[in-house]
Each structure stands twice: as structure tokens, then as C-alpha cells.
TIVO-2410 file (N, C-alpha, C; in nm, 3 decimals):
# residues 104
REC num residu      c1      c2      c3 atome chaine
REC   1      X   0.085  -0.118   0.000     N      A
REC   1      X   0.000   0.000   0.000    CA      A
REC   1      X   0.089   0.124   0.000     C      A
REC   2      X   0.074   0.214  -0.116     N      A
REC   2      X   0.140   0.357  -0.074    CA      A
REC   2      X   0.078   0.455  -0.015     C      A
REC   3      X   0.143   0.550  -0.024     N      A
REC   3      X   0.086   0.673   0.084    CA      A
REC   3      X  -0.007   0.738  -0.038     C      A
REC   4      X  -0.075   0.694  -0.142     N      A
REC   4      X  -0.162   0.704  -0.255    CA      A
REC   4      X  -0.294   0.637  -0.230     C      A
REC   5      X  -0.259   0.515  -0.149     N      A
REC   5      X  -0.403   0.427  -0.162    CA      A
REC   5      X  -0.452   0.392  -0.006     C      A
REC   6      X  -0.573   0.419  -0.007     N      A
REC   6      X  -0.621   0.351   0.122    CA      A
REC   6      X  -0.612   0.282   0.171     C      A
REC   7      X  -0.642   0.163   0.276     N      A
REC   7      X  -0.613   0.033   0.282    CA      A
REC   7      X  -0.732  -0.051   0.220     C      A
REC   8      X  -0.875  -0.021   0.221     N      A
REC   8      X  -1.001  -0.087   0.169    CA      A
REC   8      X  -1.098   0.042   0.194     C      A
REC   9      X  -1.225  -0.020   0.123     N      A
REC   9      X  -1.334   0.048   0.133    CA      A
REC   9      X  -1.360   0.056   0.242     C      A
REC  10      X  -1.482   0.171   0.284     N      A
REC  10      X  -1.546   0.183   0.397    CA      A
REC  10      X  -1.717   0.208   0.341     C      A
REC  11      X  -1.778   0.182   0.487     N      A
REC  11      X  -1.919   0.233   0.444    CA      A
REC  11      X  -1.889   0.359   0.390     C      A
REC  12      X  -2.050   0.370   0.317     N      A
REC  12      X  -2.053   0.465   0.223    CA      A
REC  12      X  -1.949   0.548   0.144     C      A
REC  13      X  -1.799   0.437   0.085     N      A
REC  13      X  -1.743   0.535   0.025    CA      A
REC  13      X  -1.659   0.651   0.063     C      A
REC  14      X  -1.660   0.687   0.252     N      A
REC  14      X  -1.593   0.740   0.285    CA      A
REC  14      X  -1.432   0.696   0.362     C      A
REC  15      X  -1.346   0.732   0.362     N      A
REC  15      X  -1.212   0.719   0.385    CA      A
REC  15      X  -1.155   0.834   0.451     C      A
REC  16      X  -1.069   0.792   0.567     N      A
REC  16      X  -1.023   0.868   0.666    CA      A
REC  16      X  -0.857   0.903   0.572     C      A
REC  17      X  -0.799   1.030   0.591     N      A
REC  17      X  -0.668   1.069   0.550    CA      A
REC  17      X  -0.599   1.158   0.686     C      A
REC  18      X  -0.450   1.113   0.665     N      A
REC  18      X  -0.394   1.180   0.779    CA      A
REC  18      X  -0.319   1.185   0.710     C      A
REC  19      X  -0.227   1.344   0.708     N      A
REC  19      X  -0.096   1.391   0.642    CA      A
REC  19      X  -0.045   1.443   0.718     C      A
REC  20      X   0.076   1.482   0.721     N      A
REC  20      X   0.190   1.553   0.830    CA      A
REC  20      X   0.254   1.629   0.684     C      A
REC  21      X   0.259   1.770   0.708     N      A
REC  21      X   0.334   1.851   0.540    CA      A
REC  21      X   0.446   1.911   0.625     C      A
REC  22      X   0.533   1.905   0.569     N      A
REC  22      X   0.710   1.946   0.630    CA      A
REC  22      X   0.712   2.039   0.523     C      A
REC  23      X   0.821   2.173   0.546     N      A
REC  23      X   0.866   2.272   0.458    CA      A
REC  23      X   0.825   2.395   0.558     C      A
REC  24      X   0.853   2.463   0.442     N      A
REC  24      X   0.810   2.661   0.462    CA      A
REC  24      X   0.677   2.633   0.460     C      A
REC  25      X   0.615   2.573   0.564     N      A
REC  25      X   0.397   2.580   0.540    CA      A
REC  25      X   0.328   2.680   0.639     C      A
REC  26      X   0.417   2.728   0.723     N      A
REC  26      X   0.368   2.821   0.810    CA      A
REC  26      X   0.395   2.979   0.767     C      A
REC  27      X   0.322   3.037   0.831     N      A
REC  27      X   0.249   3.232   0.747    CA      A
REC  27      X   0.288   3.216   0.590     C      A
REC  28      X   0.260   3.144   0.507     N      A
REC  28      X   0.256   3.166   0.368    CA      A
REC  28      X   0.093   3.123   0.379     C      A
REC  29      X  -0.022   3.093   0.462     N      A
REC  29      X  -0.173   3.038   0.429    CA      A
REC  29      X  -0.203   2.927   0.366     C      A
REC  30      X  -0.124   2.849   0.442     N      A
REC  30      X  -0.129   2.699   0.392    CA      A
REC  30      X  -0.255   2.651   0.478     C      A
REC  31      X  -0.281   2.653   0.573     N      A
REC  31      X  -0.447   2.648   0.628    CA      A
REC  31      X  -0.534   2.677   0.592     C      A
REC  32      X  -0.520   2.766   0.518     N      A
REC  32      X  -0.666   2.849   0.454    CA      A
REC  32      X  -0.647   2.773   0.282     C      A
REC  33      X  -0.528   2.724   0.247     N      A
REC  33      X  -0.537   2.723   0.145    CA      A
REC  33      X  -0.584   2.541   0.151     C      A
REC  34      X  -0.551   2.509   0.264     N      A
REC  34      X  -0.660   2.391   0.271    CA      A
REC  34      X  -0.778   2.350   0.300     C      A
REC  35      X  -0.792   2.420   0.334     N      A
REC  35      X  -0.933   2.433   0.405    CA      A
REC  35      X  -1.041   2.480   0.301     C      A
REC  36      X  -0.983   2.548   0.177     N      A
REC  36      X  -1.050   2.596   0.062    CA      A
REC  36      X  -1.070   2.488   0.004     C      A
REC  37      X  -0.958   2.420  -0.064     N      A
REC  37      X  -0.931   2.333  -0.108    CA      A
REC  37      X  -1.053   2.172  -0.068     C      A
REC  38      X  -1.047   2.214   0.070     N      A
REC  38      X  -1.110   2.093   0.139    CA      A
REC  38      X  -1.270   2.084   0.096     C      A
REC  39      X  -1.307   2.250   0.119     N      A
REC  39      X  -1.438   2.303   0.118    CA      A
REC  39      X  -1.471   2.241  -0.056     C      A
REC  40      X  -1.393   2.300  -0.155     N      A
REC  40      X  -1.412   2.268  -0.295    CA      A
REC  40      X  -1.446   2.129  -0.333     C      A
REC  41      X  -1.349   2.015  -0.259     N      A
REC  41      X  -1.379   1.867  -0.261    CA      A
REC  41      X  -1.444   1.836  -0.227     C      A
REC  42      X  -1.564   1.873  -0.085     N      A
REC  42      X  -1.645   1.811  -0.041    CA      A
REC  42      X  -1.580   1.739   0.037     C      A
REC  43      X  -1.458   1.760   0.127     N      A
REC  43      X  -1.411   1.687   0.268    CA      A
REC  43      X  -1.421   1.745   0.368     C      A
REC  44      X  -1.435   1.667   0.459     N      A
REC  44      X  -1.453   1.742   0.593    CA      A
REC  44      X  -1.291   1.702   0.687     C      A
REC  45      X  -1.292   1.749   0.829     N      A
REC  45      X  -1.195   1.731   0.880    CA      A
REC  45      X  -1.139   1.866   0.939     C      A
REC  46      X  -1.043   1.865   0.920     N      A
REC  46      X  -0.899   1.963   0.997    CA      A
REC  46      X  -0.799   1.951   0.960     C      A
REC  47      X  -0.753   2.124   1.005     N      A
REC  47      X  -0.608   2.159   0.976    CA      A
REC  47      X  -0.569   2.226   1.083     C      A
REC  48      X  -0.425   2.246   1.099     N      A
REC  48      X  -0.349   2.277   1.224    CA      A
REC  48      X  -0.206   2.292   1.127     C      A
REC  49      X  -0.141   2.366   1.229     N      A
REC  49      X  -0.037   2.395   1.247    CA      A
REC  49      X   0.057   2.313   1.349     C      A
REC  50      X   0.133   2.241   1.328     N      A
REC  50      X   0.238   2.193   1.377    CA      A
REC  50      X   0.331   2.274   1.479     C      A
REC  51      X   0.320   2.181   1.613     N      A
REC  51      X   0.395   2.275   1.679    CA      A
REC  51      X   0.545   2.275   1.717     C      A
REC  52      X   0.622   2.245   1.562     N      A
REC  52      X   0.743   2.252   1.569    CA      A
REC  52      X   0.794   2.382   1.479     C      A
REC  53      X   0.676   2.418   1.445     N      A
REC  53      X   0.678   2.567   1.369    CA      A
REC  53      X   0.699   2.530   1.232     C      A
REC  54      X   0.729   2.415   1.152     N      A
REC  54      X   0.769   2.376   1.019    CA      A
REC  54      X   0.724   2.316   0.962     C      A
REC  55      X   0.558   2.248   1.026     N      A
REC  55      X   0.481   2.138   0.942    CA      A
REC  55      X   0.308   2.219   0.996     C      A
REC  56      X   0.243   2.139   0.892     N      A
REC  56      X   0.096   2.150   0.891    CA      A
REC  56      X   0.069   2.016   0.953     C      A
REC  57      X  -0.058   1.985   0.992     N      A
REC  57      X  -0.128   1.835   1.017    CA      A
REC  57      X  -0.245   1.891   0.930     C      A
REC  58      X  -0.288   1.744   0.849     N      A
REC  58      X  -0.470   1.728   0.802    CA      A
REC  58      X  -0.491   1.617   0.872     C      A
REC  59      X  -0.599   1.608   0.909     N      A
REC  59      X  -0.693   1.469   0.918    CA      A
REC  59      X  -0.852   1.550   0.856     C      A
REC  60      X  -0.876   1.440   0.745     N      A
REC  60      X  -0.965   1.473   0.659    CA      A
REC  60      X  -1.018   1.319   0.576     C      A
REC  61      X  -1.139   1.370   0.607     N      A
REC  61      X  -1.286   1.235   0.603    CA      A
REC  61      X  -1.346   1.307   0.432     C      A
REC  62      X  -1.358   1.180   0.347     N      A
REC  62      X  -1.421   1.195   0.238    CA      A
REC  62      X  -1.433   1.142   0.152     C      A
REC  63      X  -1.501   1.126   0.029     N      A
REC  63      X  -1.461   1.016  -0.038    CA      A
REC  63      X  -1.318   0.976  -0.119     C      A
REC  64      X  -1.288   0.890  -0.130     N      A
REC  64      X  -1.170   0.836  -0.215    CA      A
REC  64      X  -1.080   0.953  -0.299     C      A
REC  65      X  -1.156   0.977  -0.420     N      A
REC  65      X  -1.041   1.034  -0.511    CA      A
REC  65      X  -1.116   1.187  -0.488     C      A
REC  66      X  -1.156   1.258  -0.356     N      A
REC  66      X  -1.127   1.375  -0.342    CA      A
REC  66      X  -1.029   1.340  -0.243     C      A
REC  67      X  -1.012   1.319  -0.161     N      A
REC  67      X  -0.904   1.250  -0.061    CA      A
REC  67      X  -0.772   1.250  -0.158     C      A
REC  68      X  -0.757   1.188  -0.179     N      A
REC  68      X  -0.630   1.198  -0.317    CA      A
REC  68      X  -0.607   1.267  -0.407     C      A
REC  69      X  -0.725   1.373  -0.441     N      A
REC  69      X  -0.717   1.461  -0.496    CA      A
REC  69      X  -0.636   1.609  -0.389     C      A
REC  70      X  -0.702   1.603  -0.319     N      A
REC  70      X  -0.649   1.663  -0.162    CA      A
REC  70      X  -0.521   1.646  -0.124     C      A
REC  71      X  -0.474   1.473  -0.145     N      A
REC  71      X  -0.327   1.503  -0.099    CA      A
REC  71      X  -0.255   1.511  -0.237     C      A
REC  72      X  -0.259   1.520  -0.330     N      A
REC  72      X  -0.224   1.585  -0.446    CA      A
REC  72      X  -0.174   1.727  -0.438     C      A
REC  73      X  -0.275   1.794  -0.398     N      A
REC  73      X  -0.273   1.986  -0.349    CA      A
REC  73      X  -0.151   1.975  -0.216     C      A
REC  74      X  -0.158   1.882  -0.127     N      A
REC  74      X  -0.086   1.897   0.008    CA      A
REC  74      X   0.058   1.899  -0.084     C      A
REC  75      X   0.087   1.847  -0.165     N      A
REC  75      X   0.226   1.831  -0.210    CA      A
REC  75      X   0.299   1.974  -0.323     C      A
REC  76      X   0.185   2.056  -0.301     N      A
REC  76      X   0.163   2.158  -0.398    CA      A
REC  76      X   0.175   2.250  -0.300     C      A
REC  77      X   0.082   2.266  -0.257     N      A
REC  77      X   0.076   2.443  -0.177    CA      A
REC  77      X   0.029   2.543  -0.223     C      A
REC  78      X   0.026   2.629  -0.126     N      A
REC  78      X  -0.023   2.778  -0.220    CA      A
REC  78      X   0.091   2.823  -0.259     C      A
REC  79      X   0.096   2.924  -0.313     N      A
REC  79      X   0.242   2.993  -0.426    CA      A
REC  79      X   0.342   3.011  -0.329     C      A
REC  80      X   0.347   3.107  -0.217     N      A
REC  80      X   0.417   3.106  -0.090    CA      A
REC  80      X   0.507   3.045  -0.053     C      A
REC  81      X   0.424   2.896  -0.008     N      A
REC  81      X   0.498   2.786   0.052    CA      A
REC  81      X   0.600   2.687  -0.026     C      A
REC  82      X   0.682   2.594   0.045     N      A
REC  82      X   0.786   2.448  -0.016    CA      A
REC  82      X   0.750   2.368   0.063     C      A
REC  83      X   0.740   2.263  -0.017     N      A
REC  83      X   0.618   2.164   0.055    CA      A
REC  83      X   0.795   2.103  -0.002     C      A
REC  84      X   0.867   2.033   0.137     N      A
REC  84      X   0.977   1.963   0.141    CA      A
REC  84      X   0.898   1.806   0.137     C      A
REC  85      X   0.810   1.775   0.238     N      A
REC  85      X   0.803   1.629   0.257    CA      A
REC  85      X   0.609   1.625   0.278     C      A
REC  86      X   0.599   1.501   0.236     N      A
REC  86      X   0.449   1.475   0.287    CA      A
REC  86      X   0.428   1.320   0.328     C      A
REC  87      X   0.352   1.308   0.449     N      A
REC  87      X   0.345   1.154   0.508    CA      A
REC  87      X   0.239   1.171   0.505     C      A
REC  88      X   0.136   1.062   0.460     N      A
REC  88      X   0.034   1.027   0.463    CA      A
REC  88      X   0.025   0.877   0.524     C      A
REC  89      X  -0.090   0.896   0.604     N      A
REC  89      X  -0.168   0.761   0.582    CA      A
REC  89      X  -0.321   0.752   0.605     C      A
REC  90      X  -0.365   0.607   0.622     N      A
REC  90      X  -0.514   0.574   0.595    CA      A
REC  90      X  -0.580   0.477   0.660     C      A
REC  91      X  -0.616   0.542   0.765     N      A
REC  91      X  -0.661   0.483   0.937    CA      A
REC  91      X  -0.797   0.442   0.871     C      A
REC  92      X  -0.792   0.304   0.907     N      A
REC  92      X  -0.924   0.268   0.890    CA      A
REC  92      X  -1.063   0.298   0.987     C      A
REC  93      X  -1.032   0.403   1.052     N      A
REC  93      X  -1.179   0.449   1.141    CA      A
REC  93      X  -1.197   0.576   1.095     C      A
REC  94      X  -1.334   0.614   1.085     N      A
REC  94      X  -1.386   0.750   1.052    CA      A
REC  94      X  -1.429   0.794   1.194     C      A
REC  95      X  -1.416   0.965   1.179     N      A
REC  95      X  -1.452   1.064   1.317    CA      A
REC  95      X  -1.595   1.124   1.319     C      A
REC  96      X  -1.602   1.097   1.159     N      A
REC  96      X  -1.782   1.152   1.129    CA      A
REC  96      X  -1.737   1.312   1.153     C      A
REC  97      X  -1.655   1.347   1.092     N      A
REC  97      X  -1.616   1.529   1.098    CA      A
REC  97      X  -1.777   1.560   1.024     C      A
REC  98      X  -1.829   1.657   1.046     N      A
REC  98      X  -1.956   1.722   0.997    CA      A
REC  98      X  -1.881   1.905   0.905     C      A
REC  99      X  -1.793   1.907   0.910     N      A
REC  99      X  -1.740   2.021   0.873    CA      A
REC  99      X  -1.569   1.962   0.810     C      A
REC 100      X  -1.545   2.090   0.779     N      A
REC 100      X  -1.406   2.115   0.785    CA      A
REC 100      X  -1.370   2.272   0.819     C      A
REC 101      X  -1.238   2.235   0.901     N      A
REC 101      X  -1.188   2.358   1.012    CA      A
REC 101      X  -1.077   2.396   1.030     C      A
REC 102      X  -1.007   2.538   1.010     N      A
REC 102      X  -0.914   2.549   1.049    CA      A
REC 102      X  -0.882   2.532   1.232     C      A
REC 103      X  -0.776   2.446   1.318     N      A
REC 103      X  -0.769   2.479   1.422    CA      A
REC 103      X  -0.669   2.513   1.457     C      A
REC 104      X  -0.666   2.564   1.568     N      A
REC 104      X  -0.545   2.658   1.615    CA      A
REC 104      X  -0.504   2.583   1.733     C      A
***
């Protein structure tokens, strides 16, 4: 399994994603620029800021290939940022996020 594919289906089609983004992701609006991003796909979940000052966290609920479409963008960024590294993976339990949120 890569950091591309889930491990299996879930009810209804939804799939849990967890990323850790390393680089320049902090004050360039890499939160907002996920959280847009998130809003556009139809995922729910969260974003944060890393408190080593040099990474973002997502955990983000949705279907399949917006999920991957999503960590596609994580490896991108907004213009700003250098997205050095990205870890993903694909916890097989859902949180039932009803939104998506920037948190602080």
C-alpha cells in the first residue's frame, strides 16, 4: 500500500486521511489554502499547524479520489509555501467530521 491508496473500502465510500506537510507551510496560508481546497472537494476534517513551527497536520474524512485529490494539493501548496516532505496515511476508522476547520 502507498501513501496514494487507502487500505479498503469503507461504508458509504468514505475514507479517513492523515498527512503531516514538512517545509516553509507556516504564514505563507497553507491552512486556509486547505481548508478551501477541502471546502471545494467536499471533505470534511482539519487543519493545524504543527507545533514545531515547520509542518501543517490534516486529518480529513471523504470520499476516495477527493481525498487523493487533496493530498495531491498537500504536495503543492499555495504559491508562498515548499512543501519539502508529505506523510500520509489511511486509518481505517472514521470521526464523522460534519465540517471542515481550520484549528489553532
Amino acid at each position: 500500500m502507498g501513501e496514494n491508496e487507502p487500505a479498503q473500502a469503507s461504508e458509504l465510500g468514505r475514507r479517513h486521511l492523515r498527512a503531516l506537510v514538512r517545509g516553509h507551510v507556516q504564514g505563507v496560508y497553507f491552512r486556509q489554502f486547505v481548508w478551501s481546497q477541502a471546502g471545494r472537494l467536499g471533505v470534511t476534517g482539519w487543519v493545524r499547524n504543527g507545533e514545531d513551527g515547520r509542518s501543517v497536520e490534516v486529518d480529513a474524512e471523504g470520499p476516495v479520489d477527493a481525498l487523493k485529490r487533496l493530498l495531491e494539493l498537500l504536495h503543492e501548496g499555495p504559491a508562498r509555501a515548499r512543501v519539502d516532505n508529505v506523510q500520509a496515511s489511511w486509518p481505517d476508522d472514521l470521526q464523522g467530521y460534519a465540517t471542515f476547520e481550520i484549528r489553532f
